[in-house]
C-alpha positions, 0 to 999 in steps of 0.5 A: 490538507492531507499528506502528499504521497512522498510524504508518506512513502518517505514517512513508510521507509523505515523498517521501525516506523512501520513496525509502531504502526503494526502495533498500533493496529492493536489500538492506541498506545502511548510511547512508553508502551510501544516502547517497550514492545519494540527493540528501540528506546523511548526517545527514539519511538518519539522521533518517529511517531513524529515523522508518523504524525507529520506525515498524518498517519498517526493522531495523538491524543493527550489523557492527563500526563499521558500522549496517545497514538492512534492510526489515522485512517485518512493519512493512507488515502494520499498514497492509496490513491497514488498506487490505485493510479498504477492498478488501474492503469495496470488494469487498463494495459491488460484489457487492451492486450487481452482486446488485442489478442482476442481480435487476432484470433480466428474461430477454430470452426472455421479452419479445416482440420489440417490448418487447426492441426497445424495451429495446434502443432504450434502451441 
C-alpha cells in the first residue's frame, strides 16, 4: 500500500527533510554520512529519515552494522498523481477558454476594411 499525498506532502514540509533527500540523488548513504553533509546532528537525520521512510520515500537497507538510505521512486507516485490532477484540469480550463475565445472570433476576411480598422484601433 503506498503513501497518501498528505502523507508526503506533510513528509516534504521541512526544509531538511527535503535536503536528505537531495542528497540522496547522489546514491544511497548512511545517517553518519549524511550527517556530516548536513548542518544537523546524527540523531536528528535519524528522525527524519524516519518520517522519509513512513512516508515510503526512502528504503533502508542494512549492510553489516551499517543502515542504508536510498530514494524510493514509488513513495512520489501518490503525490505525483495528486499534482497531475491540478495539471490536467489546468490543461483542460485552458482548452475550453482558447475553444471559447476562437468561437467568439470573426474572420478578418469577412469584415470591410473600415470594421478591421476599427477592431484593430481596439487592441
Amino acid at each position: 500500500m503506498s503513501a497518501s499525498a498528505a502523507a508526503v506532502l506533510d513528509a516534504l514540509g521541512d526544509p531538511r527533510r527535503r535536503s536528505i533527500l537531495e542528497g540522496l540523488l547522489d546514491g544511497p548513504m548512511a545517517v553518519g554520512v549524511l550527517a556530516e553533509q548536513l548542518p544537523i546532528s546524527r540523531p536528528a537525520v535519524s528522525q527524519h529519515l524516519r518520517v522519509l521512510k513512513e512516508a515510503e520515500l526512502v528504503i533502508e537497507a542494512v549492510a553489516g552494522t551499517r543502515h542504508l538510505y536510498r530514494i524510493n521512486p514509488a513513495g512520489f507516485e501518490a503525490v505525483r498523481d495528486y499534482f497531475d490532477r491540478f495539471w490536467t484540469t489546468a490543461l483542460d480550463n485552458f482548452a475550453a477558454l482558447a475553444r471559447a475565445e476562437a468561437a467568439t472570433r470573426t474572420d478578418p476576411a469577412d469584415e470591410s476594411g473600415s470594421e478591421r480598422e476599427e477592431k484593430w484601433d481596439e487592441h
